[in-house]
C-alpha positions as CSV (number, residue, x, y, z in Angstrom):
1,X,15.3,-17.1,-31.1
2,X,13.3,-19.9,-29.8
3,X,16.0,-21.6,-28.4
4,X,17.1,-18.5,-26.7
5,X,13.9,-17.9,-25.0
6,X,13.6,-21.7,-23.7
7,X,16.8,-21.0,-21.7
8,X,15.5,-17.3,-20.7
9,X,12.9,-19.1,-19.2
10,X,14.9,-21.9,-17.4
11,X,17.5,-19.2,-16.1
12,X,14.4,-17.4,-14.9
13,X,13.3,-20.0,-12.9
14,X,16.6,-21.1,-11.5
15,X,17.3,-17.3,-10.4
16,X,13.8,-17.4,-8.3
17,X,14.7,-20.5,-7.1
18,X,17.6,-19.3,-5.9
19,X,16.4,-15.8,-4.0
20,X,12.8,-17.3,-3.0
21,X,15.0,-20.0,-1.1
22,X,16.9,-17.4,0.7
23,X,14.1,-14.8,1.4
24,X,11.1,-18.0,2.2
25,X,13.4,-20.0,4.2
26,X,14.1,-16.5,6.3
27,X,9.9,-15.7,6.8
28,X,9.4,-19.3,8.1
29,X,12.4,-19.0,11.0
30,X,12.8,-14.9,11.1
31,X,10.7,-14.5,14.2
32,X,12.3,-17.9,16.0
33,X,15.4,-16.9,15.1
34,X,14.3,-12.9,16.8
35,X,13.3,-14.7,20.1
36,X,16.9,-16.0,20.2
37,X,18.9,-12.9,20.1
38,X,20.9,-12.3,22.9
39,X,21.3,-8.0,21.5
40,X,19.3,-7.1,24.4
41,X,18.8,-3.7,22.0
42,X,17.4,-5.0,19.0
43,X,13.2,-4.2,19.3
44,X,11.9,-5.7,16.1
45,X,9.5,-8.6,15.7
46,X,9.0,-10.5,13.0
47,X,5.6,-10.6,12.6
48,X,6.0,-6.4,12.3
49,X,8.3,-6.9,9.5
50,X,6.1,-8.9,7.7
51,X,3.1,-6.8,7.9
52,X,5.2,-3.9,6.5
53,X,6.5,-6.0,3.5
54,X,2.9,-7.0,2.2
55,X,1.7,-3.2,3.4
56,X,4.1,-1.6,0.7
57,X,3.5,-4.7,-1.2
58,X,0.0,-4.0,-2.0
59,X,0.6,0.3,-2.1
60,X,3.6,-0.3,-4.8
61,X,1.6,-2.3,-7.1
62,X,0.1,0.6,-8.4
63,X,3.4,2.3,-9.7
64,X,5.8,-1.2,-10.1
65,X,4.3,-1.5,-14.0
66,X,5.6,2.1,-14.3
67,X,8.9,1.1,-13.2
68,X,9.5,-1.6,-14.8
69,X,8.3,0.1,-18.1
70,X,10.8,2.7,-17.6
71,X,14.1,0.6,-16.3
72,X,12.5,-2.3,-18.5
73,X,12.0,-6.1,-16.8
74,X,15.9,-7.5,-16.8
75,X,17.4,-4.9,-14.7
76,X,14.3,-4.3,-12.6
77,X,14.8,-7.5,-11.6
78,X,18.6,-7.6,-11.0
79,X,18.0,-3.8,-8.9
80,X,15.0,-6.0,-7.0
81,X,17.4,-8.8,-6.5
82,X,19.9,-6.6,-4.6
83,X,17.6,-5.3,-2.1
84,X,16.3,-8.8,-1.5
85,X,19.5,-9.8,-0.4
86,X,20.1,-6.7,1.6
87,X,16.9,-7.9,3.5
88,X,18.7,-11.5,4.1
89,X,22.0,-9.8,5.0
90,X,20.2,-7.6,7.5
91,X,19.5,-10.7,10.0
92,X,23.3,-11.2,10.0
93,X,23.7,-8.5,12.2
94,X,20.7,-7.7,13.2
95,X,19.5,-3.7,14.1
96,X,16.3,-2.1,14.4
97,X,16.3,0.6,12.0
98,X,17.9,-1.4,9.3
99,X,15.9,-4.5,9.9
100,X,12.4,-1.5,9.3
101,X,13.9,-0.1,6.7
102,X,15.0,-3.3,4.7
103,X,11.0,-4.4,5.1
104,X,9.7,-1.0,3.9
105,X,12.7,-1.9,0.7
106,X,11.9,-4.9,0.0
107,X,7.7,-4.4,0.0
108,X,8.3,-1.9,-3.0
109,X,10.8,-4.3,-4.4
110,X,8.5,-7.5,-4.6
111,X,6.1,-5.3,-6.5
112,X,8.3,-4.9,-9.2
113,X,10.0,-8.0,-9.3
114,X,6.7,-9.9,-9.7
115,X,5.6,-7.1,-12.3
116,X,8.9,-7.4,-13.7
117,X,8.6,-11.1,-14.1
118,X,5.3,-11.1,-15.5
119,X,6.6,-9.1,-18.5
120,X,10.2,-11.1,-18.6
121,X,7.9,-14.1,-19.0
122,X,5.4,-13.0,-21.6
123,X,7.8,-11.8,-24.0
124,X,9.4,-15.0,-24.2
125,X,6.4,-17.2,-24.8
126,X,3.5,-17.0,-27.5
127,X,0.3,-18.3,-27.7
128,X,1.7,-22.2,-28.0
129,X,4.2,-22.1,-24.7
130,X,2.8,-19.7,-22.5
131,X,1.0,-23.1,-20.4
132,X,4.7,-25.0,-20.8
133,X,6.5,-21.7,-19.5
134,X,4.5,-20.8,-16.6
135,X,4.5,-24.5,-15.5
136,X,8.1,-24.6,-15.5
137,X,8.5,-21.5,-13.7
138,X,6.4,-22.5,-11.0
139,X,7.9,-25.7,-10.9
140,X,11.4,-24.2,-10.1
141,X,10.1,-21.4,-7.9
142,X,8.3,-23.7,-5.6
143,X,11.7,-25.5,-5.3
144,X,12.4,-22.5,-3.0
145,X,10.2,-24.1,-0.5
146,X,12.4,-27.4,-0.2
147,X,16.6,-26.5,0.4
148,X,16.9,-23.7,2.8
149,X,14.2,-25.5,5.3
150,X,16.3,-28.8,4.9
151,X,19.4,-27.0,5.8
152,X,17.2,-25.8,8.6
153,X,16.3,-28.8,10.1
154,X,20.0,-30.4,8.8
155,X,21.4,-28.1,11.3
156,X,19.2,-27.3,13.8
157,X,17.3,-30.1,15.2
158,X,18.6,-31.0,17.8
159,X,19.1,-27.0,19.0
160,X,17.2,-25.7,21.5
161,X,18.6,-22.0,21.5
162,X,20.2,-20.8,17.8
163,X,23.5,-19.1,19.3
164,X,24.6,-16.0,17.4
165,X,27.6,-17.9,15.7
166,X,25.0,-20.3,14.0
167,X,22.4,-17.8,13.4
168,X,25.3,-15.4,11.4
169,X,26.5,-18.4,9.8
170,X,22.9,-18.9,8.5
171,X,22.5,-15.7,7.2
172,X,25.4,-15.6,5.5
173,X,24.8,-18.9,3.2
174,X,21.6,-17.7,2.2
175,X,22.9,-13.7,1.2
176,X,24.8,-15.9,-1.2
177,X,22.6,-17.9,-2.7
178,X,20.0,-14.4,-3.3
179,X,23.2,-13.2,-4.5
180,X,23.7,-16.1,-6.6
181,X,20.0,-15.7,-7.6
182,X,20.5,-12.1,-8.8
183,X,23.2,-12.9,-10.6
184,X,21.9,-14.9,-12.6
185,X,19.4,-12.2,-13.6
186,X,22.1,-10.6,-15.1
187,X,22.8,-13.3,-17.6
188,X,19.2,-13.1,-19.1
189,X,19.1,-12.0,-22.7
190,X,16.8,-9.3,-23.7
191,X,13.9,-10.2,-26.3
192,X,13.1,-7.1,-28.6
193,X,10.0,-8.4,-30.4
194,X,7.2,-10.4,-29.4
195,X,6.0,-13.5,-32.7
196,X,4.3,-11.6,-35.1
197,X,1.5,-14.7,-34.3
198,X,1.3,-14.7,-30.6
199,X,-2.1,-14.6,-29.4
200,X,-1.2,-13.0,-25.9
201,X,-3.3,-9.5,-25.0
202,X,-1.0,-8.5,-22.2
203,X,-1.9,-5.3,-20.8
204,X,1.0,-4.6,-19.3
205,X,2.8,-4.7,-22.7
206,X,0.5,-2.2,-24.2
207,X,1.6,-0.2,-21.4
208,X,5.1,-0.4,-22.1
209,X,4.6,0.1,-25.8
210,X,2.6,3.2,-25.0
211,X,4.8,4.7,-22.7
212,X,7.5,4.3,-25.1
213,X,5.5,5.5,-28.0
214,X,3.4,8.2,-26.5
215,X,5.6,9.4,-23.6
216,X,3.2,9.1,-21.2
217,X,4.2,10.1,-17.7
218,X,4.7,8.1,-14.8
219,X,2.0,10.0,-13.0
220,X,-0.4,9.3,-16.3
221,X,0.6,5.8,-15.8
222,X,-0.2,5.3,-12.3
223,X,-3.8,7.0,-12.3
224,X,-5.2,5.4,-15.8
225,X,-3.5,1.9,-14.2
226,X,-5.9,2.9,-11.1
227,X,-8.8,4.1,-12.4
228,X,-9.2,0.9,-14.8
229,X,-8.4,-1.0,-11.1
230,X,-11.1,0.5,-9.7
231,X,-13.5,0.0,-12.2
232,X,-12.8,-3.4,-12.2
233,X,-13.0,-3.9,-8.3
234,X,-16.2,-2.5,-8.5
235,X,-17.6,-5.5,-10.1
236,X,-19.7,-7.8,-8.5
237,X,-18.0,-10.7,-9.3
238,X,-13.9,-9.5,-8.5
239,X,-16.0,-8.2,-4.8
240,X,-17.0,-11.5,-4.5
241,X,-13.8,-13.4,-5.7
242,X,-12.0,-10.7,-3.4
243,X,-13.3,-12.7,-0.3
244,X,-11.5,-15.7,-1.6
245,X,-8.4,-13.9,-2.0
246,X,-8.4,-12.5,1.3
247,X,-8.8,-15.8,2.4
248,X,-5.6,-16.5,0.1
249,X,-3.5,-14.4,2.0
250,X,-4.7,-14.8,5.8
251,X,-3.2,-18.5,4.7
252,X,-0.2,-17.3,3.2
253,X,0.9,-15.4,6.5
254,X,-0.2,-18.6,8.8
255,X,1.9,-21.2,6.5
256,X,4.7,-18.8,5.9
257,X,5.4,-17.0,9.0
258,X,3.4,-18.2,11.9
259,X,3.3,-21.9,12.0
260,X,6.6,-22.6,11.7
261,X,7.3,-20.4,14.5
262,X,4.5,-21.8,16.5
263,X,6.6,-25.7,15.9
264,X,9.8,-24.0,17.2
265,X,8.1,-22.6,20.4
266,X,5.9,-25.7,21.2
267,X,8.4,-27.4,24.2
268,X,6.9,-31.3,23.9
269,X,8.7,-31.5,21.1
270,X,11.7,-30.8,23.1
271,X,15.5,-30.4,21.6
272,X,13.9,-31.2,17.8
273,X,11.9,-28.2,17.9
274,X,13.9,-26.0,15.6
275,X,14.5,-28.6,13.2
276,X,10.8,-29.3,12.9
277,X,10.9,-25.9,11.2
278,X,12.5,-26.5,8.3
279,X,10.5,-30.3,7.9
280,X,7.7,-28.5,8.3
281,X,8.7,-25.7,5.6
282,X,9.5,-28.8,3.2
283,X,6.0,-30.9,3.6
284,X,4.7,-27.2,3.1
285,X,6.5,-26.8,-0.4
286,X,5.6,-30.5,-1.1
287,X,1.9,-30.0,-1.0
288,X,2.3,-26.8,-3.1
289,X,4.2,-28.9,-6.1
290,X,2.0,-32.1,-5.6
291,X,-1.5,-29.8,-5.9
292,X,-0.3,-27.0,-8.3
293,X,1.2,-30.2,-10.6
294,X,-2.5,-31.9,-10.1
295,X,-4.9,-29.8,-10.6
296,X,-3.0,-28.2,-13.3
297,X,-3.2,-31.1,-15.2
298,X,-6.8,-32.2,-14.2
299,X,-8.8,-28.7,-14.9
300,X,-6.7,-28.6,-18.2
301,X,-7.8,-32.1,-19.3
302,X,-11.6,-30.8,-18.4
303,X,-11.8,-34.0,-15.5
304,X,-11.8,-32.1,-12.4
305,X,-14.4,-29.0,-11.4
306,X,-12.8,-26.1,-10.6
307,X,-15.4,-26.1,-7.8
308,X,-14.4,-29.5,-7.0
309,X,-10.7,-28.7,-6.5
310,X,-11.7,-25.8,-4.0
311,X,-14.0,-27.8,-2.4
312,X,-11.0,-30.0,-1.5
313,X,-8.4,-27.3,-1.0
314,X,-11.3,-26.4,2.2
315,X,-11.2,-29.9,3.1
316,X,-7.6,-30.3,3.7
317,X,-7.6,-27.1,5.2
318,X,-9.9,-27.7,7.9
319,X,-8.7,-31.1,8.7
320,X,-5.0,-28.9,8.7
321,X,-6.7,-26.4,11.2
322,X,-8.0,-28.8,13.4
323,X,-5.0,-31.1,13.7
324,X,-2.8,-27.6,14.8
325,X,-6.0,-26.9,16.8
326,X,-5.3,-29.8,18.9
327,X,-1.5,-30.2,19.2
328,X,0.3,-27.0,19.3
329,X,-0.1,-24.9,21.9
330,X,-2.3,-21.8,22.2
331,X,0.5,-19.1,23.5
332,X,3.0,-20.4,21.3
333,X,2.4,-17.3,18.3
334,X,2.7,-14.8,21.0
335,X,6.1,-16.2,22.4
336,X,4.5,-18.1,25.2
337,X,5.3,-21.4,26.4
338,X,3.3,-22.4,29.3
339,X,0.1,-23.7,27.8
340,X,-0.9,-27.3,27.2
341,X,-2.5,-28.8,24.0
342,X,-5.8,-30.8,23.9
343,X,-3.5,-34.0,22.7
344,X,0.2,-34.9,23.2
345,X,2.5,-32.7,20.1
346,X,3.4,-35.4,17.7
347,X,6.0,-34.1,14.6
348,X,4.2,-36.6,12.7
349,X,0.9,-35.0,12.7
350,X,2.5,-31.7,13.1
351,X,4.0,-32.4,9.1
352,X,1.1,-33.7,7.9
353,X,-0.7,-30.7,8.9
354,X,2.1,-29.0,7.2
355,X,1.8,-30.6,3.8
356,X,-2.1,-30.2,4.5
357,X,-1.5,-26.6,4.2
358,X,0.6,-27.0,1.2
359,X,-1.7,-28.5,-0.9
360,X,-4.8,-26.7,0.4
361,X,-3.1,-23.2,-0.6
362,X,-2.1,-24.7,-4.0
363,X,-5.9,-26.0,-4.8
364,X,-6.7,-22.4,-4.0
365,X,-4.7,-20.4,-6.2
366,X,-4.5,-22.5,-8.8
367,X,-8.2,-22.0,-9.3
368,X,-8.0,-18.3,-8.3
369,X,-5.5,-17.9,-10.8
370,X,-7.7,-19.6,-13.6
371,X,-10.8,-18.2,-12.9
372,X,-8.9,-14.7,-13.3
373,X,-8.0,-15.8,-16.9
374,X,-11.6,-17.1,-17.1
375,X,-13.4,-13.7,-16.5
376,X,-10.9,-11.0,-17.5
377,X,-8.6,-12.4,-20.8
378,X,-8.7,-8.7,-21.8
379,X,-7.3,-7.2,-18.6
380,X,-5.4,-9.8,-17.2
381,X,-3.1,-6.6,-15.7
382,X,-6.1,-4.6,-13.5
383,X,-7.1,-8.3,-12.5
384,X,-4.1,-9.4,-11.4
385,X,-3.3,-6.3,-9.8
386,X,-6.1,-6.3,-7.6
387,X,-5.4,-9.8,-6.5
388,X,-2.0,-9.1,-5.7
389,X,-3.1,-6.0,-3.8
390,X,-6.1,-7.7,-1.7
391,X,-3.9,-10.2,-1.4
392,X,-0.9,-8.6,0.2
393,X,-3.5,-6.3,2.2
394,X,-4.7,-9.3,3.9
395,X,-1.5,-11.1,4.7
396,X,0.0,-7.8,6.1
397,X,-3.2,-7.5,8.4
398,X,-2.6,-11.2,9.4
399,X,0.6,-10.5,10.4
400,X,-0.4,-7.7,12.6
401,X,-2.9,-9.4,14.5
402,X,-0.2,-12.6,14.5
403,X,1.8,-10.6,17.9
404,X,-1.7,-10.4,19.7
405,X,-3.8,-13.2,18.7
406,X,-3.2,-17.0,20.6
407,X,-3.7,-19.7,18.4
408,X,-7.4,-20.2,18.6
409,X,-8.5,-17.1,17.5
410,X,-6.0,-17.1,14.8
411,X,-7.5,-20.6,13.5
412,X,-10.9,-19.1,14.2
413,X,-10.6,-16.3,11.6
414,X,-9.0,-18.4,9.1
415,X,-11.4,-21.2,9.5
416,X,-14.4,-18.3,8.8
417,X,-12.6,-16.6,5.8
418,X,-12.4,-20.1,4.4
419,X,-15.8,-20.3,4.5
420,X,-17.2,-17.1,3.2
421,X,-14.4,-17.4,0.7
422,X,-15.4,-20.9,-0.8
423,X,-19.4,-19.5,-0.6
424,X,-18.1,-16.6,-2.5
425,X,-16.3,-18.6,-5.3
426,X,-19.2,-21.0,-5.7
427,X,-21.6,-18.1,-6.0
428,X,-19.7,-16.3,-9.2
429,X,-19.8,-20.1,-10.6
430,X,-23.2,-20.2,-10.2
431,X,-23.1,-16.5,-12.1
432,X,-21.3,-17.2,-14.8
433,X,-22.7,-20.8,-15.3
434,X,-26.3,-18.8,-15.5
435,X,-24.8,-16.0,-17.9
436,X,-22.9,-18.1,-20.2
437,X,-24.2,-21.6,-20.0
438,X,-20.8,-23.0,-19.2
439,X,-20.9,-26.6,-17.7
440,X,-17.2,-26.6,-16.6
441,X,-15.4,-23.5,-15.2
């Protein structure tokens, strides 16, 4: 049994891998590759379908543990997988309506993949591999961030227009790798019984017990899953820690969607511009597996403050924001071209603001991520819910403002969030250090 969940886990990763490389890689070049369409019909932007991924996103979350409690987490992954790709395939040819409806799709269906994988994950760990697990996982997963943007920059750095040949050809590598991906899902065996010893309290396996057991309905489901939501927001430390996860995922949309674009419209950079994309993406997904793998280890061995790790994480942000401040263009989010930055665009500096990024989001979550743990052990679900939800609330509203906003004011509100988001985390350290007399948290 043991053996069988090791490779569970491993396959799990690898399948994530495999469809977060396809659907990532498209975010960081979707609205590039939009500006180069020469369908004089197609209307879409981007930054719209985006916004309506992390919109449903954050509306879904409330039903996906119903979901997956009723189709169970294997298959509501594989079903999940299917309409990820569908959202890759879209771009091959690309339309309107399909392109909106493939967002609206795929929002519901991250919902219950991540729910999905949550529970996949759990029952295949106990109290003594749950840490070793979840590392690996992330491990893999943040792979993602590294092939499709090397193909990227592989194939198109010395573009300056992505013809319609090269674009399909894209498209259609990465609808088979999600494929791949999802396949893979299907080779994942089921586990029917949790150790008799684990230690793990996961709420979202009492769900699925009880709905099981009790027949609950779905509608039950969903409004006991919100009220306990709602109870929990209304605390003064998950308000508080909300700031920091809006924060969270104003960065998310600027990392993942809107600077990458911003590199392929800025001009100085001349025919290397599109291949600058995928670097970029890479030093991005660098940072993220250099911090996550870092501070991991140091809050685990008690010699790094969580405090301290943030306090970094808004360090190497704002030196990030100020470096893009100064050599990227302001027009270039909004498709403009005409601008001139305060210093000459150098794709050095433009990657190391890059892996800046990386590693500033990763000291972030990691420590959002464990404070969670910290504060809620005994509903882990409701906790993680709401971060998922004010988190995918924030990055659709990012990418909304994204088609209106030039640069400045876009590094503006991130560099303000960052603030009030640190001062927020400090001050429910400062809360439970007074409550509980902890000297490390």
């Amino acid at each position: 049994m043991g053996h069988r969940r090791v490779i569970n886990v491993y396959l799990l990763g690898v399948a994530f891998m495999l469809l977060f490389t396809a659907f990532t890689t498209c975010g960081n070049i979707e609205q590039t590759v939009i500006r180069s369409l020469t369908n004089t019909s197609f209307s879409g932007s981007g930054y719209n379908s985006l916004a309506i991924i992390y919109g449903v996103f954050s509306v879904s979350n409330l039903i996906a543990p119903s979901v997956v409690a009723v189709v169970g987490p294997k298959m509501s992954m594989v079903f999940s997988g299917v309409v990820y790709s569908g959202y890759v395939v879209s771009f091959c040819e690309p339309m309107t309506w399909s392109f909106y409806i493939a967002s609206i799709l795929i929002g519901f269906a991250a919902a219950v993949l991540w729910t999905a994988q949550e529970s996949f994950l759990i029952l295949n760990s106990d109290s003594t591999t749950i840490n070793r697990n979840t590392g690996t996982f992330w491990a893999l997963l943040q792979c993602s961030m590294l092939f499709g943007n090397l193909y990227v920059y592989l194939q198109w750095r010395d573009t300056t227009v992505i013809s319609d040949h090269d674009r399909s050809t894209f498209f259609i590598i990465l609808s088979i790798i999600s494929l791949a991906g999802t396949a893979i899902l299907l080779t994942l065996k089921n586990i029917k019984h949790v150790d008799s010893n684990s230690e793990i309290n996961d709420p979202l396996l009492q769900d699925s017990r009880l709905f099981k057991e009790k027949a609950m309905s779905t509608l039950d489901q969903i409004t006991s899953e919100f009220r306990s939501m709602l109870r929990l927001f209304r605390t003064k430390n998950m308000l508080l820690l909300s700031v920091t996860i809006m924060y969270s995922g104003l960065v998310l949309t600027f990392y993942s969607g809107v600077y990458g674009t911003c590199i392929g419209a800025t001009r100085q950079f001349g025919p290397v511009a599109k291949g600058l994309i995928g670097l970029s993406g890479i030093f991005i997904g660098i940072g993220e597996i250099i911090g996550g793998g870092i501070f991991g280890l140091l809050c685990t061995n008690n010699q790094f403050r969580r405090t301290s790790a943030i306090l970094l994480g808004v360090i190497v942000h704002l030196l990030a924001f100020y470096l893009i401040f100064l050599i990227i263009p302001g027009d270039t989010p909004i498709g403009g071209a005409t601008s001139e930055p305060y210093l000459t665009p150098s794709p050095a500096a433009a990657l190391v603001s890059s892996f800046l990024l990386g590693l500033g989001d990763s000291c972030f979550n990691t420590q959002l991520y464990s404070i969670l743990g910290i504060l809620y052990p005994q509903q882990s679900g409701p906790a993680f819910a709401i971060f998922k939800f004010v988190q995918s609330i924030s990055a659709a509203v990012a990418f909304g403002y994204s088609n209106y906003l030039v640069l400045s004011w876009q590094l503006l509100i991130l560099t303000s969030f960052c603030f009030f988001g640190t001062l927020s985390f400090f001050t429910v350290k400062k809360i439970e250090d007074s409550a509980s007399g902890l000297q490390d948290f």
